[in-house]
TILO-156517 format. One line per 2 residues: number of its first residue (from 1); their letters; for each residue x, y, z of N, C-alpha, C. Coordinates in pm, 1 decimal. Example, Ala and Ser with C-alpha at 12.3 -4.5 7.8 and 13.67 -1.06 7.14 Angstrom:
1> AS> 1319.0,-569.0,780.0,1230.0,-450.0,780.0,1320.0,-330.0,780.0; 1285.0,-225.0,708.0,1367.0,-106.0,714.0,1290.0,3.0,787.0
This chain:
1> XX> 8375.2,-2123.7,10472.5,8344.1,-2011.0,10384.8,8452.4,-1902.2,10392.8; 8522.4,-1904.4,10520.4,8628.2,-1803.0,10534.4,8725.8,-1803.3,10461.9
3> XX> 8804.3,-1931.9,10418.6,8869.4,-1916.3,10354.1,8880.0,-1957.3,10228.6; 8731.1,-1931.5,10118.8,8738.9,-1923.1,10033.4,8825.2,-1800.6,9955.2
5> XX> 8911.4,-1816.2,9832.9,8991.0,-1642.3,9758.6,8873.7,-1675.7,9614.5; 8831.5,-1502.1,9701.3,8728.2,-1425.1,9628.0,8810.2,-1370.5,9490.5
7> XX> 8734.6,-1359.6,9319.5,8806.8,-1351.0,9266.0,8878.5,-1210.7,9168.1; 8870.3,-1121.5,9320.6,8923.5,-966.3,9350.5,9072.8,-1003.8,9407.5
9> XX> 9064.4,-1141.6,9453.6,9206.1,-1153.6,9500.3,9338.7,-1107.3,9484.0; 9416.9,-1045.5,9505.7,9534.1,-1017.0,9449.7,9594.3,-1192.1,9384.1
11> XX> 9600.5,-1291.6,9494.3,9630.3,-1393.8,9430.8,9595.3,-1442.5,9272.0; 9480.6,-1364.7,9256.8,9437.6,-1465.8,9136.4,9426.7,-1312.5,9000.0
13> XX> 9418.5,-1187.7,9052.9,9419.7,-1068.6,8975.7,9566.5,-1068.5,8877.3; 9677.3,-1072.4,8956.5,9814.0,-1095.1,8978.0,9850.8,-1204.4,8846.2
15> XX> 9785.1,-1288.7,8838.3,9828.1,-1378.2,8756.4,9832.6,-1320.3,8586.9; 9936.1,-1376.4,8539.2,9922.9,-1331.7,8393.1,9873.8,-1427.6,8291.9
17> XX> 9809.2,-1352.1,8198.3,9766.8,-1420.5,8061.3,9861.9,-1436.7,7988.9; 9857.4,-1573.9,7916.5,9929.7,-1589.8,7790.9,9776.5,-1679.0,7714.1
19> XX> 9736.3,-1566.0,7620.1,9642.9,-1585.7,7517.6,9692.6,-1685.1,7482.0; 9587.0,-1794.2,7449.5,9619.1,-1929.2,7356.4,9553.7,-1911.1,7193.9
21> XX> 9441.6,-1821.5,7175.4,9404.7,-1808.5,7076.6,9279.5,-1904.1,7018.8; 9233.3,-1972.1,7117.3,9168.4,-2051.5,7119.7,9012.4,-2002.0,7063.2
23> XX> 8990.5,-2096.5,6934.9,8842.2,-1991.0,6923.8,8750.9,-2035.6,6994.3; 8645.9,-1953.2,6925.5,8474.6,-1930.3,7033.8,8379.7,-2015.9,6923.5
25> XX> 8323.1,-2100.6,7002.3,8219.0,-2174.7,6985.7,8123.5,-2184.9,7016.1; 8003.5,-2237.5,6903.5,7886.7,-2207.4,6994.5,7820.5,-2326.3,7016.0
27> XX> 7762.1,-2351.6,7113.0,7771.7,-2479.1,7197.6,7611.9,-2533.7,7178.7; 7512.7,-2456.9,7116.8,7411.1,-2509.6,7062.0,7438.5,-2623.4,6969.5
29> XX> 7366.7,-2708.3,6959.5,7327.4,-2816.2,6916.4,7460.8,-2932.8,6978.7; 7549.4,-2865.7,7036.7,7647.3,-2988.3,7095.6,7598.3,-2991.7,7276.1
31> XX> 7503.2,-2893.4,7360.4,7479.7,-2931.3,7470.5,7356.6,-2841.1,7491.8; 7253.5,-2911.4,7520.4,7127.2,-2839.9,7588.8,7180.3,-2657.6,7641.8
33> XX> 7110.7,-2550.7,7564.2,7102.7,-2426.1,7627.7,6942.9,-2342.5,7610.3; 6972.4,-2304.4,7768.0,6864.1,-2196.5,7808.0,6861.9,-2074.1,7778.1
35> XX> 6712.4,-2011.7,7733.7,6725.7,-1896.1,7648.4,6687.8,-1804.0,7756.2; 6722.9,-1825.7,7874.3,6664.0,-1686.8,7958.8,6747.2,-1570.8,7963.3
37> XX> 6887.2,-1612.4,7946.7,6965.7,-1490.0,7893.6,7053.4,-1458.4,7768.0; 6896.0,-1498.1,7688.7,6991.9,-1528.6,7570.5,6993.4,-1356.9,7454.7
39> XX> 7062.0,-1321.9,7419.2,7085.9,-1219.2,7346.9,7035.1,-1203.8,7190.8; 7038.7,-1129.2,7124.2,7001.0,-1144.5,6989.0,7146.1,-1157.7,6893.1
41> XX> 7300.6,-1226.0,6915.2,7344.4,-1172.7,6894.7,7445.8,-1327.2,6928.3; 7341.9,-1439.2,7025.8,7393.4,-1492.2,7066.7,7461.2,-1522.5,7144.7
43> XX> 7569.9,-1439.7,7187.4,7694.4,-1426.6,7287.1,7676.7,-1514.6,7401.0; 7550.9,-1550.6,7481.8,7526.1,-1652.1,7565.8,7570.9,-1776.9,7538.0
45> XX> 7595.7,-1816.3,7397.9,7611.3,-1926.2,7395.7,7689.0,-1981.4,7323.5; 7851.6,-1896.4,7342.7,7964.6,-1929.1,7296.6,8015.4,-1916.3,7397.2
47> XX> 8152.0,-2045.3,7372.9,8217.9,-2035.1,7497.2,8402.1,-2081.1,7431.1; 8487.1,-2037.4,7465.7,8599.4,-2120.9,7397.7,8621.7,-2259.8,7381.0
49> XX> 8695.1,-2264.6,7263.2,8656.5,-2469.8,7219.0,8730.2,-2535.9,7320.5; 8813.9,-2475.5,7386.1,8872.5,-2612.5,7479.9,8752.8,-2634.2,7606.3
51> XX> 8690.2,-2502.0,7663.5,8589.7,-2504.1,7734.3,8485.6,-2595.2,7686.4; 8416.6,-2598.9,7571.1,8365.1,-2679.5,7529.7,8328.2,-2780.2,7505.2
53> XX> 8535.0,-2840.9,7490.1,8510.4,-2989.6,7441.8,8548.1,-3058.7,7618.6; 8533.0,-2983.1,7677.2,8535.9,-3048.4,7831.8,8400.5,-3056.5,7917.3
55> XX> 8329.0,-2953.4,7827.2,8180.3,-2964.9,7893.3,8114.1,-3124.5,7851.2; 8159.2,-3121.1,7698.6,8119.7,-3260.5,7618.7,8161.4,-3369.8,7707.8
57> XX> 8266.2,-3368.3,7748.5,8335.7,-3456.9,7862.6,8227.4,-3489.2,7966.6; 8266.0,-3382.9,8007.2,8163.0,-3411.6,8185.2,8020.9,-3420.4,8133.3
59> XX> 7976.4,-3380.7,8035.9,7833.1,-3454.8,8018.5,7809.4,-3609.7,7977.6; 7903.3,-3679.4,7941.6,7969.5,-3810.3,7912.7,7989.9,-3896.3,8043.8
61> XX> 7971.6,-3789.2,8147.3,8049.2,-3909.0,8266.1,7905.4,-3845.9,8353.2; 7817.4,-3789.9,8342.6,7670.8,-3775.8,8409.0,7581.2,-3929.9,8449.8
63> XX> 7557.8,-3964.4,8540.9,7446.5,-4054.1,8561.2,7343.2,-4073.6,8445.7; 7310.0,-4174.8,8372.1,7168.2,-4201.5,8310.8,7081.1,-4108.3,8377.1
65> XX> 7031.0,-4029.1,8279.3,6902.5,-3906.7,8297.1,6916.0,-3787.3,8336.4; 7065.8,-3769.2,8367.0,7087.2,-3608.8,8361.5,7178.6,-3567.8,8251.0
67> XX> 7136.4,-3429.0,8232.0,7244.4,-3349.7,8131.9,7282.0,-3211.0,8181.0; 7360.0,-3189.6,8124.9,7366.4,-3028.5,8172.9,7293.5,-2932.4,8060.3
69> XX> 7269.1,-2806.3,8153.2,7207.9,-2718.3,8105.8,7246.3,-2587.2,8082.1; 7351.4,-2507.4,7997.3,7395.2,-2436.4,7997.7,7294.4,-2301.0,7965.6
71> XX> 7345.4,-2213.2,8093.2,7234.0,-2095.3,8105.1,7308.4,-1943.5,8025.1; 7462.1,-1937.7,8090.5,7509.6,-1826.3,8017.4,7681.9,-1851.3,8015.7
73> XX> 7719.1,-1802.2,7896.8,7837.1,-1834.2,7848.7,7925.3,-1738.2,7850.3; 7942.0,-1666.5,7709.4,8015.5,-1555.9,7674.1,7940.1,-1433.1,7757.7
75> XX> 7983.3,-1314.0,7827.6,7940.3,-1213.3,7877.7,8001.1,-1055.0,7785.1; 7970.5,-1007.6,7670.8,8042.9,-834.8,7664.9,8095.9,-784.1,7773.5
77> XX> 8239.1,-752.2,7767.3,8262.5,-642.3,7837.4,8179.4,-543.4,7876.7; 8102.2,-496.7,7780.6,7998.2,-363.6,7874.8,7876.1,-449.8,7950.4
79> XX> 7823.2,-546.6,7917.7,7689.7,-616.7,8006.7,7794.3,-650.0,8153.7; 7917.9,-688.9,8152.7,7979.2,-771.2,8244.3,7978.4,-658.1,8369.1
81> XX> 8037.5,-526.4,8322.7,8041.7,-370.8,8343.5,7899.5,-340.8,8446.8; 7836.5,-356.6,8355.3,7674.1,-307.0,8438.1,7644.7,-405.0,8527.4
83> XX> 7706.9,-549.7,8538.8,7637.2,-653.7,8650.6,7707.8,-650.0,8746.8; 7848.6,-586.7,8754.5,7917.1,-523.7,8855.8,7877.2,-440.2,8939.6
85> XX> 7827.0,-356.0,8849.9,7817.4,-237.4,8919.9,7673.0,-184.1,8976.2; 7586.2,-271.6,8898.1,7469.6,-250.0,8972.0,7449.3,-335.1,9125.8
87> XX> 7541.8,-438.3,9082.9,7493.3,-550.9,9217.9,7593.8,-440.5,9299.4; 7724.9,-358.0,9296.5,7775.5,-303.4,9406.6,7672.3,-212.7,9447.3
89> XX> 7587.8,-111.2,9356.4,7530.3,-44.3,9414.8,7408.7,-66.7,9470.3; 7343.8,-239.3,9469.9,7265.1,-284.9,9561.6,7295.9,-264.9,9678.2
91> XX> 7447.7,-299.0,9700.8,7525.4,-342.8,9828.8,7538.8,-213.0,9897.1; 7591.3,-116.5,9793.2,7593.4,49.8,9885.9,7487.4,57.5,9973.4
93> XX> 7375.5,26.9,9894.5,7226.0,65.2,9967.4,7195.3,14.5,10065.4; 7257.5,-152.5,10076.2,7220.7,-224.6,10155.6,7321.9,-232.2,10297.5
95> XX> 7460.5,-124.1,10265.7,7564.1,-157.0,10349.2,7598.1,-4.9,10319.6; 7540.9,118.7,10422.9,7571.3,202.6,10399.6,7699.5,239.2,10426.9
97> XX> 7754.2,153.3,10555.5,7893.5,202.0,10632.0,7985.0,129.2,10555.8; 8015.2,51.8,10454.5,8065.9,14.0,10337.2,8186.1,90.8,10284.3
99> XX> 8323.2,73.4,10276.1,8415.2,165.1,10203.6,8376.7,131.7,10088.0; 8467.2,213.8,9976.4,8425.2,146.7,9877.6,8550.2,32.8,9801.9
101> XX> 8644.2,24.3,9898.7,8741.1,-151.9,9848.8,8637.8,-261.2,9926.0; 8576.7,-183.6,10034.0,8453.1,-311.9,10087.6,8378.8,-354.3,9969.0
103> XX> 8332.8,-262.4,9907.9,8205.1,-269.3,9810.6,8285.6,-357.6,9775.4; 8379.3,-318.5,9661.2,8425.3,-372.2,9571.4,8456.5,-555.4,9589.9
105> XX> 8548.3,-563.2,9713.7,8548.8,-729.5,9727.4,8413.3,-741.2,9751.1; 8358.1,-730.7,9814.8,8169.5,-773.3,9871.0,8119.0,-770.9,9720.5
107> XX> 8156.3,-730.4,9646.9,7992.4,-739.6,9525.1,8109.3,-857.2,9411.8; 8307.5,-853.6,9426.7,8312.6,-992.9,9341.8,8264.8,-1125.1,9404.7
109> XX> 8222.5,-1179.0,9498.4,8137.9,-1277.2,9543.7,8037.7,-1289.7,9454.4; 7974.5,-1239.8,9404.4,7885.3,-1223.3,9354.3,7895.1,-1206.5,9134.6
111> XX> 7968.0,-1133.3,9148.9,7980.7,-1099.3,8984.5,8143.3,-1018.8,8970.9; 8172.9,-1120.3,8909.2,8370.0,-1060.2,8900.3,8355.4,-941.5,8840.3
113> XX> 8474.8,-888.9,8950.2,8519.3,-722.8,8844.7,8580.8,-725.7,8694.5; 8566.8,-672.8,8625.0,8580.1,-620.1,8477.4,8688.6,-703.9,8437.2
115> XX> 8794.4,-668.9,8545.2,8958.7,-662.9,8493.5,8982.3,-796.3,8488.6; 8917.0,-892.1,8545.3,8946.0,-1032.7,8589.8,8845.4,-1136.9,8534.5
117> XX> 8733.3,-1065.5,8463.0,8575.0,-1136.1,8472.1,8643.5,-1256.2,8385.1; 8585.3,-1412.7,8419.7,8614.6,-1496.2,8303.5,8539.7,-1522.7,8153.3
119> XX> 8383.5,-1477.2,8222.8,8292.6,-1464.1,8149.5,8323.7,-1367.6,8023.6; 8389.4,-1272.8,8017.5,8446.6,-1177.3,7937.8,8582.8,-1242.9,7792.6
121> XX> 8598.8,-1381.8,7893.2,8705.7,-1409.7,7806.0,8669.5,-1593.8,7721.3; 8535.9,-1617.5,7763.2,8499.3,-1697.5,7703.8,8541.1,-1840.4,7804.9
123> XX> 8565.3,-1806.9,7905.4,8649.6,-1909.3,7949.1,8550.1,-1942.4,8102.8; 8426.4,-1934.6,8098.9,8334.5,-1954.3,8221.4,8188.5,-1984.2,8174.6
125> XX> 8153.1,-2043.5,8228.9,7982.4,-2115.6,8154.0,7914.4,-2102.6,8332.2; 7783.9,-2071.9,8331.9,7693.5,-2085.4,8430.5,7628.1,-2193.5,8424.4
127> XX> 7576.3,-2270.2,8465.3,7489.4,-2402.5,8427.1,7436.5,-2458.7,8509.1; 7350.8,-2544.0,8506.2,7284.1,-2625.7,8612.8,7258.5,-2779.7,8558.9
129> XX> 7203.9,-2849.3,8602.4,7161.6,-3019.9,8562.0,6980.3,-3046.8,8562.7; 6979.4,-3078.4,8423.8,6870.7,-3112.0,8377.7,6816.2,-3270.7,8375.9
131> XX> 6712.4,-3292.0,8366.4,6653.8,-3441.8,8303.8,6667.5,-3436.3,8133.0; 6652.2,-3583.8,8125.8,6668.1,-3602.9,7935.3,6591.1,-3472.9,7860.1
133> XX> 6464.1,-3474.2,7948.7,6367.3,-3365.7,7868.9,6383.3,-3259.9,7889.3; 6480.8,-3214.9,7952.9,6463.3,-3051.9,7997.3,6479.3,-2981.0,8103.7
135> XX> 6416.0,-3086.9,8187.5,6321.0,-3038.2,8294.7,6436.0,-2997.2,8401.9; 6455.9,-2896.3,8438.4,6564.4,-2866.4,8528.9,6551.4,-2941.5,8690.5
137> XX> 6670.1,-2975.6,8766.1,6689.6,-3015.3,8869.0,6679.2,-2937.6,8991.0; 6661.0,-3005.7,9154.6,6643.3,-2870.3,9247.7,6778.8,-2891.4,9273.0
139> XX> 6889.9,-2722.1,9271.7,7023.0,-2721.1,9315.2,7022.7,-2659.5,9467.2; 6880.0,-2626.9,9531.0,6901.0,-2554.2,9622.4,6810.5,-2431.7,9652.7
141> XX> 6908.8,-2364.1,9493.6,6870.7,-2206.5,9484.7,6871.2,-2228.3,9317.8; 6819.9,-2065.4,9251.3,6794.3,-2064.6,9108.5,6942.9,-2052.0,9083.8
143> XX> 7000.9,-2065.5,8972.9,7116.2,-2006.1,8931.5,7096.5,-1865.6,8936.3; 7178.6,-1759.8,8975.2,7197.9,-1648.3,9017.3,7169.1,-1583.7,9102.8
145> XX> 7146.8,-1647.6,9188.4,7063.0,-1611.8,9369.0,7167.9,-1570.0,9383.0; 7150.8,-1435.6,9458.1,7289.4,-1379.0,9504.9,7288.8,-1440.1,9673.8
147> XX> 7394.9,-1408.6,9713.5,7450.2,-1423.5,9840.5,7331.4,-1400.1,9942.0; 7264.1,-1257.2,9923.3,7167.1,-1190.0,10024.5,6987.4,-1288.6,9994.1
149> XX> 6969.5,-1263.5,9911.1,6839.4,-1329.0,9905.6,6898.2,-1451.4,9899.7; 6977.2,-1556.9,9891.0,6943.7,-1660.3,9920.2,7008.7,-1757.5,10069.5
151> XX> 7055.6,-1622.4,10136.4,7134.7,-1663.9,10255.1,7206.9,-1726.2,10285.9; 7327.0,-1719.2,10126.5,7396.8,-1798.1,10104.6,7405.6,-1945.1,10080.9
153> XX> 7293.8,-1966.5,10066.1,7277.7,-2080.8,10002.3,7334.5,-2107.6,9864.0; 7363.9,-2005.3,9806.3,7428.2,-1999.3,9689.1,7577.8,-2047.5,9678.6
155> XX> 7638.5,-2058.6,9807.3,7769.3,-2092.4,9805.0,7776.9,-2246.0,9772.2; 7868.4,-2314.9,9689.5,7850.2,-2421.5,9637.9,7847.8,-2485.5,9779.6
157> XX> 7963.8,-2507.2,9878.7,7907.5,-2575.9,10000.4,7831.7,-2532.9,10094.3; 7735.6,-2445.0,10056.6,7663.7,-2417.6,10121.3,7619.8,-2505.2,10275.9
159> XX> 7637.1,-2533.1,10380.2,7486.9,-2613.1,10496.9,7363.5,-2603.0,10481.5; 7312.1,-2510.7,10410.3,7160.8,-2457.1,10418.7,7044.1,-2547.1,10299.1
161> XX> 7113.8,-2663.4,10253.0,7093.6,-2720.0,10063.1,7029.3,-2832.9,10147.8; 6923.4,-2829.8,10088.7,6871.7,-2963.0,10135.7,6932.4,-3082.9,10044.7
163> XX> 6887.5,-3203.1,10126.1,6981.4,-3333.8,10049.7,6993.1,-3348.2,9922.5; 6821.7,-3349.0,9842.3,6859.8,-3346.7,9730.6,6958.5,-3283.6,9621.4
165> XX> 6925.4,-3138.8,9671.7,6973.1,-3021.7,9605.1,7125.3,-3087.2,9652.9; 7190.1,-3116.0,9732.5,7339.2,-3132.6,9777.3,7381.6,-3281.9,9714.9
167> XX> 7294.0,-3354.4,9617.2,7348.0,-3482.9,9578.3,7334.8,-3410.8,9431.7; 7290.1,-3327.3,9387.7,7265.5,-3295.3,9242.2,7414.6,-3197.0,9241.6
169> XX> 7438.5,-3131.3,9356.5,7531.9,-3025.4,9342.4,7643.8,-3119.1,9283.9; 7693.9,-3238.6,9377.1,7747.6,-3322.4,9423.3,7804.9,-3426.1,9246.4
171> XX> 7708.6,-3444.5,9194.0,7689.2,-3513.2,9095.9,7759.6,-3405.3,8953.9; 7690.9,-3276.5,8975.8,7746.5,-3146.5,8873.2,7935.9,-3156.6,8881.0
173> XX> 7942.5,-3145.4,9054.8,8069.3,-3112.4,9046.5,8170.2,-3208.2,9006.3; 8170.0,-3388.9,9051.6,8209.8,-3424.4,9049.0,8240.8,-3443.0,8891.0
175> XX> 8136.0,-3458.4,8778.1,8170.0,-3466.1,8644.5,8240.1,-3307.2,8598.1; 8218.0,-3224.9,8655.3,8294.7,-3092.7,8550.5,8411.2,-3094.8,8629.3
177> XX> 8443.0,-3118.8,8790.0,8594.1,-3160.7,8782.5,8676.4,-3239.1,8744.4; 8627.4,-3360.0,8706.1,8695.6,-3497.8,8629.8,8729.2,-3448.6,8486.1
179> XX> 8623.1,-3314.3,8447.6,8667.5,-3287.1,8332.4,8748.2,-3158.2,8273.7; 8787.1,-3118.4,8425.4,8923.0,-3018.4,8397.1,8849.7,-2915.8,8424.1
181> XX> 8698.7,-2839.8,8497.2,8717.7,-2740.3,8541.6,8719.0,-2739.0,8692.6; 8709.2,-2600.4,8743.3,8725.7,-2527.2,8861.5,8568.7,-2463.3,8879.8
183> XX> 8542.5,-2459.7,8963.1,8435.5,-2360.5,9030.3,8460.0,-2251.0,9089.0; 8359.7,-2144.3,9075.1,8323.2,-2059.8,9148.7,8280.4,-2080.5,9328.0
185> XX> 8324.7,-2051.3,9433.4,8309.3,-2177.9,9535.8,8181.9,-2045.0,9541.9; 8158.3,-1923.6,9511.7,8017.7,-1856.0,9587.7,7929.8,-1873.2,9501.7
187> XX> 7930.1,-1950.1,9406.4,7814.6,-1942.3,9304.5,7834.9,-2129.4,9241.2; 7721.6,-2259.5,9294.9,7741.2,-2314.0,9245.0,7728.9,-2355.2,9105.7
189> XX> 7696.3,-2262.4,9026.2,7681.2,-2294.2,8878.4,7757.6,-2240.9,8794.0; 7855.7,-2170.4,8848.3,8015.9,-2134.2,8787.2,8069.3,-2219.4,8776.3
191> XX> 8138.9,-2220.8,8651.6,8275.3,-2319.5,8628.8,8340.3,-2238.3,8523.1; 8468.1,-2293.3,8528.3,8552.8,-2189.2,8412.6,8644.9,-2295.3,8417.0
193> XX> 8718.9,-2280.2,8272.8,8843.3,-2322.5,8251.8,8973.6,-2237.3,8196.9; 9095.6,-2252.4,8189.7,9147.9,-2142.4,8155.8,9158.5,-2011.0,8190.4
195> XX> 9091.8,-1899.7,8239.9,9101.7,-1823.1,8314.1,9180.0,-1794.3,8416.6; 9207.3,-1653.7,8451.9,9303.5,-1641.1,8592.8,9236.2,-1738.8,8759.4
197> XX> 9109.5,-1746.7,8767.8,9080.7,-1795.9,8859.0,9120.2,-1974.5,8861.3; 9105.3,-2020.6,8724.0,9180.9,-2166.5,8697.6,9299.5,-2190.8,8706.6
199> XX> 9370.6,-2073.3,8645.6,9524.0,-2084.4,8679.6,9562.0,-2064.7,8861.3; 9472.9,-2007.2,8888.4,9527.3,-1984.3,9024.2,9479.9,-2112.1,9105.4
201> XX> 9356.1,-2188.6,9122.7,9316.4,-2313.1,9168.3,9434.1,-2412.9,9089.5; 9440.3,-2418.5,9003.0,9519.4,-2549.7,8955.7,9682.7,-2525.5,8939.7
203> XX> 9698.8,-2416.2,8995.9,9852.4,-2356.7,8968.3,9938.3,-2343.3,8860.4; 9866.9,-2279.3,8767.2,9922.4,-2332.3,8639.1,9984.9,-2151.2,8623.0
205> XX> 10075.6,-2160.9,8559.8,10177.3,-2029.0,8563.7,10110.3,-1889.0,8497.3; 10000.9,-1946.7,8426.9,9945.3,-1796.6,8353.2,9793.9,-1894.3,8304.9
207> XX> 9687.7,-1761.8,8316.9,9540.9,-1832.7,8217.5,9583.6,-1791.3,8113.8; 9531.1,-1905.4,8070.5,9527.2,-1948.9,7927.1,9421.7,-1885.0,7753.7
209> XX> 9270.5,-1771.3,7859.3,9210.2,-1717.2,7770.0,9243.8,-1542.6,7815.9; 9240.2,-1471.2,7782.9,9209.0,-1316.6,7843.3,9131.9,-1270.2,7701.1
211> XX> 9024.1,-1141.5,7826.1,8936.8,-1067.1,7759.1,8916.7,-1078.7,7611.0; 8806.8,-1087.8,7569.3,8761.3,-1041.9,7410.7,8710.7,-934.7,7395.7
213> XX> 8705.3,-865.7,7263.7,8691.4,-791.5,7237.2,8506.9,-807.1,7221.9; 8473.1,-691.9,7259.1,8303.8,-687.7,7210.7,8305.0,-654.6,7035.1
């Protein structure tokens, strides 16, 4: 867990965009999505087309009877804003002796800062693995268990995952890496493609999406 780079990193902040221009798609009716954070407005459930046509991928190379389940996609700059900053000021509360560059790396574990978020640029999907019908899989933890309530169990390699939950993780990862993304290593239901955190895992000289406009 120590040496996971959190994605406040200078390593991965540092990196530059070269916009591809790639548009936004919306991924209803091409892959199972959940309406628990879904907007009036949609934005949950667009994601950029190269992101897209790689999710199509790794749902192609899934075991008979699972699919994926995409929970949240596109994030606004201002929603991305408030999930920052409220989870830091959980952490104030919870970590009074806290600087505040502590806060700041301590709460991107959890929900990337503004400047870096991938979710902001279309280039990160949350998700989990479903049955044919729906029916969601056990990963462990819910998607969005933070670090504290779930005692880190939330970290994709978590120790704390019981077997099942660690053959389903196991099964997620292996198809969305065959299909060109990267994970979030503190959150197993992150994946992104394109983004500074992809460019920096796969070494590629610049990400490929930056920020949209709300």
């Amino acid at each position: 867990m120590r040496d996971i780079v959190l994605i406040s990193d200078p390593r991965v902040t540092g990196i530059p965009v070269e916009e591809s221009g790639d548009p936004m798609l919306d991924v209803r009716g091409r892959l199972l999505v959940d309406d628990r954070l879904a907007d009036d407005d949609g934005a949950y459930a667009r994601l950029r087309e190269g992101l897209v046509s790689r999710l199509v991928d790794a749902e192609r190379q899934l075991p008979d009877g699972y699919r994926l389940l995409v929970v949240e996609g596109y994030r606004p700059v201002g929603l991305q804003r408030r999930y920052f900053d409220d989870y830091k000021d959980t952490l104030r509360v919870t970590f009074p002796d806290m600087s505040p560059e502590e806060l700041h790396v301590a709460a991107s574990r959890y929900v990337s800062p503004i400047e870096v978020a991938p979710h902001t640029a279309g280039a990160a999907v949350d998700l989990t693995l479903c049955t044919d019908d729906g029916v969601e899989l056990d990963m462990g933890t819910a998607v969005n268990a933070n670090p504290e309530e779930s005692e880190g169990a939330c970290y994709t390699a978590a120790p704390n995952v019981p077997a099942p939950a660690r053959r389903h993780r196991d099964i997620l990862g292996r198809a969305l890496t065959s299909a060109g993304l990267v994970n979030y290593p503190t959150e197993w239901w992150h994946w992104s493609f394109g983004d500074r955190y992809w460019a920096m895992t796969t070494q590629a000289k610049a990400a490929a999406y930056g920020p949209l406009t709300d």
